[in-house]
Biopython code that builds the backbone (N, CA, C, O; Angstrom):
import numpy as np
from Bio.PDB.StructureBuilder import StructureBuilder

atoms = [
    (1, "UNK", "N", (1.512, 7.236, 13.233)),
    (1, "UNK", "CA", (0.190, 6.941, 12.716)),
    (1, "UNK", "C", (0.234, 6.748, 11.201)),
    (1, "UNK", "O", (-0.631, 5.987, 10.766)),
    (2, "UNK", "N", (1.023, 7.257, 10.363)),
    (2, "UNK", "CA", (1.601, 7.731, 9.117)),
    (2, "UNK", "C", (1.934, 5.989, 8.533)),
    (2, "UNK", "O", (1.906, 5.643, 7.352)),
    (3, "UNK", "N", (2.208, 5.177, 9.609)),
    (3, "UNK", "CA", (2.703, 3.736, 8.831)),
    (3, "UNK", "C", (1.579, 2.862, 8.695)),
    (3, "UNK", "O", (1.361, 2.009, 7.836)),
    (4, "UNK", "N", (0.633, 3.359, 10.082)),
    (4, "UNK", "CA", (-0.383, 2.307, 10.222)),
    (4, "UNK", "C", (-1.396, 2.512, 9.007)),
    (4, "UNK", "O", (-2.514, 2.479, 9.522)),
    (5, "UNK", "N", (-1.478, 2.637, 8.127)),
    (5, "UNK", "CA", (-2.123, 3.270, 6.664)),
    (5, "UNK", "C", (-1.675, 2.822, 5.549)),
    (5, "UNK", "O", (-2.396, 2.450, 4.623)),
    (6, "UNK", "N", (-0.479, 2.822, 5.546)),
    (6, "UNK", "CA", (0.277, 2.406, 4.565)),
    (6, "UNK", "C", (-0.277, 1.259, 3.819)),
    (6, "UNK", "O", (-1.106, 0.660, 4.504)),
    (7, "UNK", "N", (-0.117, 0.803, 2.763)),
    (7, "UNK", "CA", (-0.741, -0.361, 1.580)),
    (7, "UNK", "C", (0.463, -0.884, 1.158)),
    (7, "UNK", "O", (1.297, -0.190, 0.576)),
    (8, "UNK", "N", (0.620, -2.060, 1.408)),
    (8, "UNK", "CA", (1.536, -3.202, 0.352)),
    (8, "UNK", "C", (0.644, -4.055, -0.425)),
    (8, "UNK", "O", (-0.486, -4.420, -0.101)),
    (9, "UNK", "N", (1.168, -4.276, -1.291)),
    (9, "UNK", "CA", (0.480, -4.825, -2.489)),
    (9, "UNK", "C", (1.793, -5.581, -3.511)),
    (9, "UNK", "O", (2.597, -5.013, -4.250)),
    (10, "UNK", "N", (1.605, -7.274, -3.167)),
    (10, "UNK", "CA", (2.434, -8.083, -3.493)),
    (10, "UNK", "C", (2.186, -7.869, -4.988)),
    (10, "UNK", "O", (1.029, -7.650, -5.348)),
    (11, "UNK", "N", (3.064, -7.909, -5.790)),
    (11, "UNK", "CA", (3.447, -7.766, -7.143)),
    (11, "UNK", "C", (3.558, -9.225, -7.852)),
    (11, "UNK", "O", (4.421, -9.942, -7.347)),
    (12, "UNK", "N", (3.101, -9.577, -8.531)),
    (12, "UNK", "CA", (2.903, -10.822, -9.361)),
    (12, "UNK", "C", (3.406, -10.690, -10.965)),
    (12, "UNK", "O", (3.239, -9.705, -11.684)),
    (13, "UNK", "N", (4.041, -11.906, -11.310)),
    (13, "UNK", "CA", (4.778, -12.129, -12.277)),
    (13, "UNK", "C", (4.076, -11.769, -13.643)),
    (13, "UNK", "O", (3.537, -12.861, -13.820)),
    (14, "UNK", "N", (3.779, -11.180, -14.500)),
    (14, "UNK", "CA", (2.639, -11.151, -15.515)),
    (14, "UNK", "C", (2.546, -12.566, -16.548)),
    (14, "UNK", "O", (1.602, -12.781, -17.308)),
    (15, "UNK", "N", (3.799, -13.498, -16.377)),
    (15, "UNK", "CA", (3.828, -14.777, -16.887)),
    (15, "UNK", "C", (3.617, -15.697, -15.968)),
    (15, "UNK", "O", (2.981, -16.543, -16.596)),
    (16, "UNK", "N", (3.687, -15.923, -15.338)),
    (16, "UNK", "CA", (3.898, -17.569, -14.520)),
    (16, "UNK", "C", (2.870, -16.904, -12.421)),
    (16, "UNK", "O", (2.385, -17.495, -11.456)),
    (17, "UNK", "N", (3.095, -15.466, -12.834)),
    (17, "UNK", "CA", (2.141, -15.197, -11.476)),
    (17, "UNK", "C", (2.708, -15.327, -10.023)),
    (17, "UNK", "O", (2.001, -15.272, -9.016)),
    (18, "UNK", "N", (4.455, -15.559, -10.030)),
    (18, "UNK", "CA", (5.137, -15.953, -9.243)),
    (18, "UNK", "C", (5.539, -14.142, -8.225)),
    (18, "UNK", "O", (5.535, -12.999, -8.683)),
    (19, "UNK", "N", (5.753, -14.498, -7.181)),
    (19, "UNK", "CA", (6.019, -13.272, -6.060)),
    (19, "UNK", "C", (7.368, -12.780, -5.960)),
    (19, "UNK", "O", (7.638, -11.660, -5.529)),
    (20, "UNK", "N", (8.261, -13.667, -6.383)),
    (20, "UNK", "CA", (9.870, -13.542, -6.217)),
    (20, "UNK", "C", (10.744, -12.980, -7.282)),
    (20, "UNK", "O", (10.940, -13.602, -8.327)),
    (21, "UNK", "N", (11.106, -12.181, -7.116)),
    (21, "UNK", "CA", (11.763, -11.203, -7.923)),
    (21, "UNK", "C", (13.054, -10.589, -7.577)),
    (21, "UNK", "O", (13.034, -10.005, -6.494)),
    (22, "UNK", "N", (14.236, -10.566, -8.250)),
    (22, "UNK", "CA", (15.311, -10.216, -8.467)),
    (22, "UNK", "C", (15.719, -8.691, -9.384)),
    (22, "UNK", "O", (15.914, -8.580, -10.594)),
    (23, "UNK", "N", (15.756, -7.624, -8.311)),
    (23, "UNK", "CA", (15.782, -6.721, -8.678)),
    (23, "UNK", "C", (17.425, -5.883, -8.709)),
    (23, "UNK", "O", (18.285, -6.324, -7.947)),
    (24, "UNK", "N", (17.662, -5.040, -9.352)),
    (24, "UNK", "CA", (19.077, -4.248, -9.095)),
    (24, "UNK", "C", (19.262, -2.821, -8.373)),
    (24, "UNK", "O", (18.198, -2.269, -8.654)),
    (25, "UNK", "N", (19.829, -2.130, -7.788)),
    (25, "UNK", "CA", (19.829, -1.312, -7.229)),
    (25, "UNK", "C", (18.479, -0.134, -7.350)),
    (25, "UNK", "O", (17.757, 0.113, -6.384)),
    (26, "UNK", "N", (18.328, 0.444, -8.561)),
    (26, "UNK", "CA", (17.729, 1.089, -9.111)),
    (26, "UNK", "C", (16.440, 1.082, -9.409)),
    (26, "UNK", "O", (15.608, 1.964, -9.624)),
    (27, "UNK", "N", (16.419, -0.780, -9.367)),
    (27, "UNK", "CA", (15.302, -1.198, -9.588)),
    (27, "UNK", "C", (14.568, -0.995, -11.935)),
    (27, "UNK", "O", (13.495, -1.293, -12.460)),
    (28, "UNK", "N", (15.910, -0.365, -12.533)),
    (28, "UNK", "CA", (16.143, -0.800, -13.992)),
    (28, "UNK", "C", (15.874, -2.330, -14.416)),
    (28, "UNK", "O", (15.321, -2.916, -15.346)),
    (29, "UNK", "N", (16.238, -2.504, -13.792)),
    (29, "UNK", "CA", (15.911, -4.412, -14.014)),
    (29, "UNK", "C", (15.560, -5.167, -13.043)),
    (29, "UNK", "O", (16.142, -5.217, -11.960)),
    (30, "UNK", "N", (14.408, -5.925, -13.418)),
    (30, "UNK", "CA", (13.469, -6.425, -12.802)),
    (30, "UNK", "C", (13.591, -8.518, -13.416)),
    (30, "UNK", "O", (13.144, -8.892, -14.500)),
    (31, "UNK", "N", (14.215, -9.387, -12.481)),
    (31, "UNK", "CA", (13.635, -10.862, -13.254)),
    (31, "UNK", "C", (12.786, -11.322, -12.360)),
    (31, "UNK", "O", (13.022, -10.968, -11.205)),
    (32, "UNK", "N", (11.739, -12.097, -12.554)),
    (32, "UNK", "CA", (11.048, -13.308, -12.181)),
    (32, "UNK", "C", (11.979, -14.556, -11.681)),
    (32, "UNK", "O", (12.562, -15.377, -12.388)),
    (33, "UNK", "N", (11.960, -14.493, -10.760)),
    (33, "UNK", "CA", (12.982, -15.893, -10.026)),
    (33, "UNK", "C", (12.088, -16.809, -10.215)),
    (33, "UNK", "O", (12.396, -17.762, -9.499)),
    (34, "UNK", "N", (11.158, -17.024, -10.790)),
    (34, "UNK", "CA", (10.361, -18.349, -11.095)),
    (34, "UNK", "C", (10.791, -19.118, -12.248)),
    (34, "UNK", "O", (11.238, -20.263, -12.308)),
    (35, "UNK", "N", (10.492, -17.982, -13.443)),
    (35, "UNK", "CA", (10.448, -18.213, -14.899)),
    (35, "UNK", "C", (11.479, -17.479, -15.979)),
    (35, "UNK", "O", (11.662, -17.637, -17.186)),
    (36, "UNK", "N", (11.974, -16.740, -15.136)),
    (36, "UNK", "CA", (13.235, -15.782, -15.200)),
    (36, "UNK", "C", (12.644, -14.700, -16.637)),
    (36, "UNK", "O", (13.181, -14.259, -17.654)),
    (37, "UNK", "N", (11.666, -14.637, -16.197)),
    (37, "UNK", "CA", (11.066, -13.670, -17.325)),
    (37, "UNK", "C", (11.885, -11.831, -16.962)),
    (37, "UNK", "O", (12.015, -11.501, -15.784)),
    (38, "UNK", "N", (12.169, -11.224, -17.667)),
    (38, "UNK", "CA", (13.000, -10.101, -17.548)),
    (38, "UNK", "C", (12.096, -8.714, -18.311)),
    (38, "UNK", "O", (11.713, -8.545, -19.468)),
    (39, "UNK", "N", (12.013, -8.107, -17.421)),
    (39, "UNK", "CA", (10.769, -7.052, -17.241)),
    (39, "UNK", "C", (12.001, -5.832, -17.882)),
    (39, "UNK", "O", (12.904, -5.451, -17.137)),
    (40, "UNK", "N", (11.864, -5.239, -19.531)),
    (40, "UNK", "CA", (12.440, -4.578, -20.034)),
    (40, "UNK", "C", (12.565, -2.868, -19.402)),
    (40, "UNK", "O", (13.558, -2.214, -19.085)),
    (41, "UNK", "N", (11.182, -2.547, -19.396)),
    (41, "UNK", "CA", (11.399, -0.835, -18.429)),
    (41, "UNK", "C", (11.216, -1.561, -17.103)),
    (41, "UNK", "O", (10.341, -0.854, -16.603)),
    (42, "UNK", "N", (11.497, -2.610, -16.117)),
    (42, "UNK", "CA", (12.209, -2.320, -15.093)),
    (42, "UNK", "C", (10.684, -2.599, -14.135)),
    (42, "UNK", "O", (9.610, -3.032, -14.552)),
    (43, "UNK", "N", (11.066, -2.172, -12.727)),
    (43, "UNK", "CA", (9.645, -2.054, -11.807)),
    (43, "UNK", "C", (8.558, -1.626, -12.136)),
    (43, "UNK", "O", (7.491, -2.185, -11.879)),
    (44, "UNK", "N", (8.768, 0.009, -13.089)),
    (44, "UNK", "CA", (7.648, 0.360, -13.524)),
    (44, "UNK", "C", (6.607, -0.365, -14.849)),
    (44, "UNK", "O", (5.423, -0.070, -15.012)),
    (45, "UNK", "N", (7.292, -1.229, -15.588)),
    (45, "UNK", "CA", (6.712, -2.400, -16.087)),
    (45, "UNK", "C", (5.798, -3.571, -15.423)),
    (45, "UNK", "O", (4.685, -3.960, -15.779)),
    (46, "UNK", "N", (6.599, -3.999, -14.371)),
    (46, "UNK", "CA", (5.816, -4.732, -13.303)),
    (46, "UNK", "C", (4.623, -4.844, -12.877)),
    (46, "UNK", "O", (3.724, -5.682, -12.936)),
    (47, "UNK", "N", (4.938, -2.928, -12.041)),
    (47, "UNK", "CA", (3.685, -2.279, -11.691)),
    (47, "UNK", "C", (3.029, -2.291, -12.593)),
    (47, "UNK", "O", (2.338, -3.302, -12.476)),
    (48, "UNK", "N", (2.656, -1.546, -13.909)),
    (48, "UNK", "CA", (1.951, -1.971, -14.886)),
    (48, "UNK", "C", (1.108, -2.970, -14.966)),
    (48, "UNK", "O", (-0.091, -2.697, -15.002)),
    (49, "UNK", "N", (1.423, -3.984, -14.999)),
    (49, "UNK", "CA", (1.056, -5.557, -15.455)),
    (49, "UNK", "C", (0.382, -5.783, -13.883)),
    (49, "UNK", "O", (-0.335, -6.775, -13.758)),
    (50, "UNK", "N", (0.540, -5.092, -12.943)),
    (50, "UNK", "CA", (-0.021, -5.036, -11.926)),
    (50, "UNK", "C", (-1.135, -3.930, -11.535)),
    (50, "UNK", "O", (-1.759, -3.866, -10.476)),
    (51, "UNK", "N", (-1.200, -3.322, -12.334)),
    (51, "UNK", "CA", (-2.525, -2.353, -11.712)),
    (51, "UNK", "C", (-4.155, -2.841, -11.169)),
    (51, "UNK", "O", (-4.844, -2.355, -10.272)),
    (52, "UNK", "N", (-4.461, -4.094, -12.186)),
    (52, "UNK", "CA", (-5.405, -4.534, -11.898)),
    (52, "UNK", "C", (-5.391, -5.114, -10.539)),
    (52, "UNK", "O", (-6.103, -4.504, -9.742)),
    (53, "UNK", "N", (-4.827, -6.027, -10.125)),
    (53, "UNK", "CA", (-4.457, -6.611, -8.466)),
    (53, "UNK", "C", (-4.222, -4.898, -7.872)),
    (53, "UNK", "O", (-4.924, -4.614, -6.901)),
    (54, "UNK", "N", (-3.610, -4.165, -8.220)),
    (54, "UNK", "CA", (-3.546, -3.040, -7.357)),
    (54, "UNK", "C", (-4.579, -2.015, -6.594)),
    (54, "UNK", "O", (-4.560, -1.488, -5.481)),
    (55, "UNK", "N", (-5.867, -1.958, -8.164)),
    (55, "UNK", "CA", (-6.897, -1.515, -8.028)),
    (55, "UNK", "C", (-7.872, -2.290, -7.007)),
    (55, "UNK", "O", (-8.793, -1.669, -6.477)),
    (56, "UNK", "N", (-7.690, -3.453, -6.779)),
    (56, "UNK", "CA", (-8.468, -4.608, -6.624)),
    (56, "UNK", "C", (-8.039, -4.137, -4.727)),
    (56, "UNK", "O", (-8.635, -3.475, -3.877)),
    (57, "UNK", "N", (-7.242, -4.596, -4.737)),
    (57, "UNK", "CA", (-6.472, -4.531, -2.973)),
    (57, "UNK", "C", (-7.069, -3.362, -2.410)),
    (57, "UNK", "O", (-7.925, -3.403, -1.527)),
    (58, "UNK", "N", (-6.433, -1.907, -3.130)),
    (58, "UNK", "CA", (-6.855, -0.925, -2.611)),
    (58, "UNK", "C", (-8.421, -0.638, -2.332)),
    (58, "UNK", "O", (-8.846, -0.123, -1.298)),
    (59, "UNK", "N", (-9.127, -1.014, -3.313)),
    (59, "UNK", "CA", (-11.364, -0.654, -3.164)),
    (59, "UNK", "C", (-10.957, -1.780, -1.883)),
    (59, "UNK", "O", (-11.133, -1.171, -0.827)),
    (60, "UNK", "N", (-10.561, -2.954, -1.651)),
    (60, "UNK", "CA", (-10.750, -3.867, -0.124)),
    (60, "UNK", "C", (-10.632, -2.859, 0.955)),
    (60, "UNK", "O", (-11.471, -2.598, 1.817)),
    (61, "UNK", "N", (-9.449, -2.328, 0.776)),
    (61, "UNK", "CA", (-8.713, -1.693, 1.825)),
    (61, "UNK", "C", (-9.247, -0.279, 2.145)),
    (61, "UNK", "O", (-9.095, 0.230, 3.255)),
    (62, "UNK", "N", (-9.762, 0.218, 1.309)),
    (62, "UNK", "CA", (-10.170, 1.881, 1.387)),
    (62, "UNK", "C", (-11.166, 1.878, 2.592)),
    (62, "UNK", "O", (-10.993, 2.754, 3.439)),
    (63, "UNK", "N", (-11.907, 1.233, 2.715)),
    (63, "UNK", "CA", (-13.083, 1.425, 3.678)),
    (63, "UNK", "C", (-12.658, 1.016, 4.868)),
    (63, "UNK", "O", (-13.350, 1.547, 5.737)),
    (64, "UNK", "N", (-11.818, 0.297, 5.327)),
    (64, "UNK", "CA", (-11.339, -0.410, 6.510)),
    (64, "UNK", "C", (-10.752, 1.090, 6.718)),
    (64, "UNK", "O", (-11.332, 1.966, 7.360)),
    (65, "UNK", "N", (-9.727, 1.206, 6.182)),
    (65, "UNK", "CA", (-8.943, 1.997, 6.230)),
    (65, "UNK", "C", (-9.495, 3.093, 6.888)),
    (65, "UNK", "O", (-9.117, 3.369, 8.027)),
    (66, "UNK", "N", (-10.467, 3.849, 6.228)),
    (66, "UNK", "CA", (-11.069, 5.182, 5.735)),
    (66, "UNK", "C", (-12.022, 5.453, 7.748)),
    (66, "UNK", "O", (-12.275, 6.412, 8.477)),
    (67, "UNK", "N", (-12.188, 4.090, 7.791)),
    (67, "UNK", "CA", (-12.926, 3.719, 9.255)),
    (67, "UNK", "C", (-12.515, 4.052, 10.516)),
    (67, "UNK", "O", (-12.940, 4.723, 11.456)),
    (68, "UNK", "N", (-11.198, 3.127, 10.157)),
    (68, "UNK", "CA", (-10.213, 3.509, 11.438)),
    (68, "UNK", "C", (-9.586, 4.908, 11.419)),
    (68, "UNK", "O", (-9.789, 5.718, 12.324)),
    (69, "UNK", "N", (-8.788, 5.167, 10.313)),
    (69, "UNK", "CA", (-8.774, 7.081, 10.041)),
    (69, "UNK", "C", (-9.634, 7.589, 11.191)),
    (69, "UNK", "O", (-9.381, 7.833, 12.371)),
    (70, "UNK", "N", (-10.512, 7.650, 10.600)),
    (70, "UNK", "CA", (-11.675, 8.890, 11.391)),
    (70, "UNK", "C", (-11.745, 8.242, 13.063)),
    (70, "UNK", "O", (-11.925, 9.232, 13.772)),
    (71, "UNK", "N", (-11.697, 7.394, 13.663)),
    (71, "UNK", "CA", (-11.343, 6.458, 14.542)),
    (71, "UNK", "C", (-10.524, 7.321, 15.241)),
    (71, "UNK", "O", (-10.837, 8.149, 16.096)),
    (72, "UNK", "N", (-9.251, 6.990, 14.708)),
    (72, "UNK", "CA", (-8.034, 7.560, 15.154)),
    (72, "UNK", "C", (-8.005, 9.278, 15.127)),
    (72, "UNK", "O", (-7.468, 9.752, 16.128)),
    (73, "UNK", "N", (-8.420, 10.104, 14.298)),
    (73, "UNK", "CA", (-8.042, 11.429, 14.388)),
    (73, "UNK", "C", (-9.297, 11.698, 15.152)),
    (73, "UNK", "O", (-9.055, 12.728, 15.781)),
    (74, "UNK", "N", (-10.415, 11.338, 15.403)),
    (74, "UNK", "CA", (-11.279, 11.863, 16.443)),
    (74, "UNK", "C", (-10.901, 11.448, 18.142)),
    (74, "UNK", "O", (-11.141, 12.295, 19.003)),
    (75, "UNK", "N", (-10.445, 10.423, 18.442)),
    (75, "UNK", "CA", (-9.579, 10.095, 19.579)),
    (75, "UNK", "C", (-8.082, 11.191, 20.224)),
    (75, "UNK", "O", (-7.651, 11.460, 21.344)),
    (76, "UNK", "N", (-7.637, 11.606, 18.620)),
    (76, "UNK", "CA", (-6.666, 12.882, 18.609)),
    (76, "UNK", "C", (-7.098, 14.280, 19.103)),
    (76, "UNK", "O", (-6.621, 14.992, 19.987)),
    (77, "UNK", "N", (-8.220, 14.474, 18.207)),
    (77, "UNK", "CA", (-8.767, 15.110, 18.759)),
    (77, "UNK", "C", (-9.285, 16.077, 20.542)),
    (77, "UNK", "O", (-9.211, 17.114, 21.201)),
    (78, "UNK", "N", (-9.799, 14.656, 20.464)),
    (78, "UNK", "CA", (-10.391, 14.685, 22.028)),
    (78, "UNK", "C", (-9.392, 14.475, 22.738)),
    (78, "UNK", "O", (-9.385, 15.234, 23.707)),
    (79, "UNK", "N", (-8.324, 13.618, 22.692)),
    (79, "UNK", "CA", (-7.113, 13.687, 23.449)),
    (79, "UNK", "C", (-6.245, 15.522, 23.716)),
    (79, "UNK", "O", (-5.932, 16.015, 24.800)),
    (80, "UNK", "N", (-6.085, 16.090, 22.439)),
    (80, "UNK", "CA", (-5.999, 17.105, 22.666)),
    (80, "UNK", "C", (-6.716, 18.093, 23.272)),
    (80, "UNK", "O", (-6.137, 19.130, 23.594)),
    (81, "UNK", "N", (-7.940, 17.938, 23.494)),
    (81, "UNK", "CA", (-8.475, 19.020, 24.361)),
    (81, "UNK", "C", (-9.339, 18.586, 25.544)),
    (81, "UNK", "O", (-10.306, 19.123, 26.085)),
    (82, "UNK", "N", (-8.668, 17.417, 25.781)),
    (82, "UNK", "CA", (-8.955, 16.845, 27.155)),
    (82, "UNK", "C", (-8.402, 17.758, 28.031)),
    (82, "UNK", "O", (-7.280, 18.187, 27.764)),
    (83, "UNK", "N", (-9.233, 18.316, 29.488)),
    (83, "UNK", "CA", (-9.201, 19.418, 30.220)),
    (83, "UNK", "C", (-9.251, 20.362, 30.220)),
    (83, "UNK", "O", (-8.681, 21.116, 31.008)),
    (84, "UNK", "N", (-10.169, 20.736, 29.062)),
    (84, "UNK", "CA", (-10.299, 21.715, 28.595)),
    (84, "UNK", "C", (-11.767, 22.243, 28.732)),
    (84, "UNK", "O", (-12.751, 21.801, 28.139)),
    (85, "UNK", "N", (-11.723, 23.274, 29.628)),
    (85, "UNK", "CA", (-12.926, 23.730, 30.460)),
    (85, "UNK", "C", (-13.892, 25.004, 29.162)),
    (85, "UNK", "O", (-15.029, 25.464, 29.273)),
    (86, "UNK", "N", (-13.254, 25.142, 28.476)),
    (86, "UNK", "CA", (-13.765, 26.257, 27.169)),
    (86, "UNK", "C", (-14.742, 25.398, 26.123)),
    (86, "UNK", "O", (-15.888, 25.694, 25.786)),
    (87, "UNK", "N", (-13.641, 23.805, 25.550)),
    (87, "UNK", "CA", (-13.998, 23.622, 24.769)),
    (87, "UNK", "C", (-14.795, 22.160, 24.977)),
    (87, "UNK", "O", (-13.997, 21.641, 25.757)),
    (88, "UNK", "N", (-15.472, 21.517, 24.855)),
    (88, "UNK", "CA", (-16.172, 19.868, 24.766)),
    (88, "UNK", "C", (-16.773, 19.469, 23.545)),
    (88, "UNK", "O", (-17.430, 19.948, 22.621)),
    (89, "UNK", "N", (-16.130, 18.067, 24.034)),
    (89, "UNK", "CA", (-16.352, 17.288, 22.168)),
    (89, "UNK", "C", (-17.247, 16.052, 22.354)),
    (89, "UNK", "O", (-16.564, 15.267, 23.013)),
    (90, "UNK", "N", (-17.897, 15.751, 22.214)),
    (90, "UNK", "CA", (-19.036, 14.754, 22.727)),
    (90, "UNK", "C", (-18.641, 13.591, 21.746)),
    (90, "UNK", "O", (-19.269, 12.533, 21.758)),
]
sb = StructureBuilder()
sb.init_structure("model")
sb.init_model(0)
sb.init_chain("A")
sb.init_seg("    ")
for serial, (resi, resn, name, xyz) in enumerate(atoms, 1):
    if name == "N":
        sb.init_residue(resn, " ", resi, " ")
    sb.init_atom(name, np.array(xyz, "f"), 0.0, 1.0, " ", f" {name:<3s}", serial, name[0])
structure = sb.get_structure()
């Protein structure tokens, strides 16, 4: 249930706005395969230059999200105490 929640949020070039990126193990260095722009502190630079699109995705996503959640753990719920002559969940 733990994946179905999860948020990706495509990362964009802060020059040219491009998706493709060439990263190194560590993720220390970060280029733009568009414009070959070279992101000095690395992913966490990126992200940076990305918070706004980040903020933006997530307020979309929170309420969908937040919907099905309660969806799903009340179905858990009741699944768990299905036959259960003590307790009822309407």
């Amino acid at each position: 249930m733990k994946d179905k929640y999860s948020i990706h949020v495509q990362l964009q070039c802060a020059t040219c706005g491009a998706e493709q990126f060439d990263f190194n193990e560590d993720k220390s260095f970060v280029k733009c395969m568009t414009c070959n722009r070279e992101y000095q502190n690395g992913y966490d630079e990126l992200v940076e230059f990305n918070q706004e699109r980040i903020a933006l995705e997530k307020e979309q996503i929170t309420h969908e999200i937040a919907t099905d959640l309660k969806k799903d753990i009340t179905k858990s719920i009741k699944d768990a105490f299905r036959g259960n002559k003590f307790i009822k969940i309407k």
